[in-house]
Structures are given as C-alpha cells and as structure tokens.
N, C-alpha and C positions, 0 to 999 in steps of 0.2 A: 884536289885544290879547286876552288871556285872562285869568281871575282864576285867581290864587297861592289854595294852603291856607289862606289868610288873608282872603280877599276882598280884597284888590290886586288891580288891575290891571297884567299885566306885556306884554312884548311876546310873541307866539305865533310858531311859523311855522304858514302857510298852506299847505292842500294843493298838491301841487306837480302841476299839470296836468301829464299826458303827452299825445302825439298820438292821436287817436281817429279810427280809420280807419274811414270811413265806407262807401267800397267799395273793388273793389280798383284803383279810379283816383285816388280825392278823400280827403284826407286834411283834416281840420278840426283847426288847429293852436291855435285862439283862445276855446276854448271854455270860459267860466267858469261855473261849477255854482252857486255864490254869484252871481251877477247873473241867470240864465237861470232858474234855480230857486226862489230865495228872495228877487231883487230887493234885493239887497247889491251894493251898487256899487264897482267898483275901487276909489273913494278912501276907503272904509268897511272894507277886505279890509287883513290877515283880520280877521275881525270878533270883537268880544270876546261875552260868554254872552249878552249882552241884547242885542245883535244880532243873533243867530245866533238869538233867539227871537222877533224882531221884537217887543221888548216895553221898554218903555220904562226907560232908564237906575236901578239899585236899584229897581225894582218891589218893593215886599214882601208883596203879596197874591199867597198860594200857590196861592188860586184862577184868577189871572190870569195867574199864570209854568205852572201842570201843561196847562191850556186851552193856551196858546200852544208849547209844547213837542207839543202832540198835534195843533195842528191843523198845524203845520210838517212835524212827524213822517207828518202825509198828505201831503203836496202832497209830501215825497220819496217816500215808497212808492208813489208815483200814478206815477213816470219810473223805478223801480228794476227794468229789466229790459235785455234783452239788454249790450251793449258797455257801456253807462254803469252795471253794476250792481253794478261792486266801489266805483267814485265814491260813487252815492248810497250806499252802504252805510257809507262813510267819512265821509260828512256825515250817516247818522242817525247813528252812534256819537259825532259833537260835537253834536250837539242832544242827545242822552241824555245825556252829561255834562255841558252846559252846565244840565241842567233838575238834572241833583245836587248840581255846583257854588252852583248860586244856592241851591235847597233846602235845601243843608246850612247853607249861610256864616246863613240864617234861624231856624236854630235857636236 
C-alpha cells in the first residue's frame, strides 16, 4: 500500500526482486530487502509510508516521522554496498518519499 496525492491509501507495487549472485556457483533467489533489512514481513509487503518508516499508523508528530525516516535511512546505508547497492539505493528513494509523502499530506 502507498498513499495517493491525497493521503489515501492505495495499492503500490513492490520492488521486484531479481537473482542476486552471490558467487559464481550460488545464486540466492529469496532474498527480501523489506524483511532482511527493515523487518517488514511478507504479509505487511509492500508496505505503505508508515511502514516503510516503522512508525506507527497517521503519526502526526513531525518530529517522530523526520527521526524515524533518518534512523531507517541508517540501517539502509549501513548494507548499501557492493551487489545489493542499486536495491538499497531503491529502498532509501521510498523511505525519502514516504518521509515527503507523510510530511506534505501534514501541512
């Protein structure tokens, strides 16, 4: 789920795993960045902005949605290297819009 221009919730799609070759025998076909990473469980995926901020349902304390947007924003840039680092880099880009999303709809 994601939120419309409007603050609706509508459905999203979810990034689309590809295989991630791990060497050149072992290929890791199951790898999900939202459960591995941010602790979003398949049945939560794809997750709407307050999930993807681990912040709880209409939060309106801007200080509690910017905080939570920056501390997510580390724990991706902490794995944002070699083979996984266009992924992470796809998942800060929906943390950075999900923290403008909720921001804006609070104006």
């Amino acid at each position: 789920m994601r939120m419309d221009d409007k603050g609706r919730m509508v459905a999203g799609s979810p990034i689309s795993f590809a295989p991630i070759l791990v060497s050149a025998h072992v290929l890791v076909m199951s790898f999900d960045p939202y459960h591995e990473w941010l602790g979003i469980s398949p049945s939560e995926q794809p997750p709407n902005h307050y999930r993807l901020l681990g912040i709880a349902p209409f939060e309106s304390d801007r200080n509690v949605i910017s905080q939570a947007a920056e501390q997510r924003t580390g724990q991706i840039r902490g794995v944002q290297s070699g083979q996984l680092a266009d992924l992470a880099q796809k998942i800060l880009n929906e943390i950075a819009g999900a923290n403008a999303r909720i921001s804006h709809v609070l104006k």
